[in-house]
Structures are given as C-alpha cells and as structure tokens.
N, C-alpha and C positions, 0 to 999 in steps of 0.2 A: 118317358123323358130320360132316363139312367140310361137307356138301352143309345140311345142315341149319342148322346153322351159317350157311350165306353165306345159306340162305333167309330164314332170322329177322333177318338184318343189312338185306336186300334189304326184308322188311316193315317194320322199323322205318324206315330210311330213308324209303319209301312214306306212311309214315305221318306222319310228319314234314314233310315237302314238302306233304302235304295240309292238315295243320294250319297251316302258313306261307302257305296259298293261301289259307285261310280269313279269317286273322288279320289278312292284308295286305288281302281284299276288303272287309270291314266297312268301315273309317275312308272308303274310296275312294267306298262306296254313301253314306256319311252325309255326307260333303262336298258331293255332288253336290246332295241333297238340302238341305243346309242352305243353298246358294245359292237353290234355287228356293222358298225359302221353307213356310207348313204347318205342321201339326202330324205329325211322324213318329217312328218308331222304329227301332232294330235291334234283333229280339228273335232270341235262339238261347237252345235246351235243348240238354243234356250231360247224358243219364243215365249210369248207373253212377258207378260210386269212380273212384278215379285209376288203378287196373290195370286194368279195362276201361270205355271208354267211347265212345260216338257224339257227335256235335254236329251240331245241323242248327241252321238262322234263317232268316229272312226279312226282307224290310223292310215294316214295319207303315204305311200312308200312309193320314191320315184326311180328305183332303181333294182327290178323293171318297176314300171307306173303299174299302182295297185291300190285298192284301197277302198277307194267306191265307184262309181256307174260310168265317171268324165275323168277319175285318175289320169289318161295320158295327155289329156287336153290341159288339167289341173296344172301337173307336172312340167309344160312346154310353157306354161301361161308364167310359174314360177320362176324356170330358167332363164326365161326372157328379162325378168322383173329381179335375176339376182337373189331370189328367195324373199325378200321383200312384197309382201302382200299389198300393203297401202301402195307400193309401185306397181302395180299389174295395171295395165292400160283401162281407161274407163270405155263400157258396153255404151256408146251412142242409144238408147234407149227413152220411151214415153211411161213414166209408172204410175199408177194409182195415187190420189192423197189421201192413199187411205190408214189410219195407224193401226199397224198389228206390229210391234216389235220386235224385231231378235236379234240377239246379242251371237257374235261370232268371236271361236277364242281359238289360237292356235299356237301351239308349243311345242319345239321342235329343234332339230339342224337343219341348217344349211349350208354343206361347204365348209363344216368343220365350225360354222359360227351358229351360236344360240338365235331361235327365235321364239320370239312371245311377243304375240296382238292379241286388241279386245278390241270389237267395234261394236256399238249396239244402230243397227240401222232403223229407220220408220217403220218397214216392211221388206219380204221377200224380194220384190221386184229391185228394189233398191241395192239392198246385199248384192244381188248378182251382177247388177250393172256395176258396182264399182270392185270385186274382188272375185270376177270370172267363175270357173268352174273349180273352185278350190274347197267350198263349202259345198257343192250340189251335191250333198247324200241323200236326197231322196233317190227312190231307186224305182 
C-alpha cells in the first residue's frame, strides 16, 4: 500500500514539473520571437477533461511558413482571416457525436497586433472544421 502510495506522489510530482516546463517554455519561445519580428504563434492542444489530459504545441511561424506538418496552408488560411482564428472560413464537413474534448490555445502577433484564443471543441473532427490547419500538429 505505501509503495503505491509514494508511486502516485512520485507521478504527480512528475507531472507537475512537466507542466511547469511547459508553461515556463511558451512565454520564452514568444519573446524570442516577438523581437525578431513576423507574423507568429504558440498554438497547444489539451485533450481530455481536467482528470486526464495531454498537451502538446508548437510555434506556428509564417514568415517563411514553418512550424508543423500544414504550416503553409495554416499561414494562407490566417492571412485570409486577418490573423483572426474564429474568422478562418468554416470546413463544410460531417463529424462524429462523439465527446472527446480539446481545448485549443493560441498566443501570438499578428501584423504587429496581439493575439490570444481558447476554444474548447466536442472533438478533433470539429476543431478542424472550424479553425483549418492552424492547430493540425499531429505529424
């Protein structure tokens, strides 16, 4: 019982320190970037609820387009849309009613002007039909 005990203390901690790794790297990549000037972003997804979940991101850079797998598509979809996410055209699409959550967050320039979104969608299918290839880091 103890053993299991110190183990679940041992992952939380783990988990913790990772999430602090994470939280502390974002501000540091966007600084960096907001000196060098660009149109850029920090996008991260966080599926699942709040008892389980992953988070991944990347830094989205559109000048050249860079970042992850659909960057130039991301980037063309952005300028269309003015950098404005919630304005990026909606994907005509059929999705799932199925719930799997995930929260999409994106913090950045555009154009010289700040941006920060958070949307928490039903599921994947849904995310992409209404904010294109701006989140697709799977790779």
């Amino acid at each position: 019982m103890t053993y299991t005990t110190t183990t679940t203390a041992v992952r939380g901690g783990l988990l913790a320190a990772a999430a602090l790794l994470l939280a502390s790297g974002a501000p540091a990549q966007a600084t960096s970037q907001e000196s060098a000037g660009g149109d850029w972003l920090f996008v991260t997804l966080t599926t699942g609820d709040a008892r389980s979940s992953g988070t991944r991101g990347t830094l989205l850079l559109c000048d050249p387009p860079q970042g992850h797998r659909r960057a130039a598509e991301a980037c063309a979809q952005l300028e269309t849309a003015g950098g404005d996410i919630g304005a990026v055209p909606t994907r005509e699409t059929y999705c799932p009613m199925i719930y799997a959550p995930v929260t999409a967050h994106a913090r950045g320039e555009w154009q010289g002007r700040p941006v920060e979104y958070k949307e928490t969608f039903s599921n994947t299918c849904v995310l992409g039909a209404r904010t294109g290839a701006v989140f697709a880091l799977d790779g």
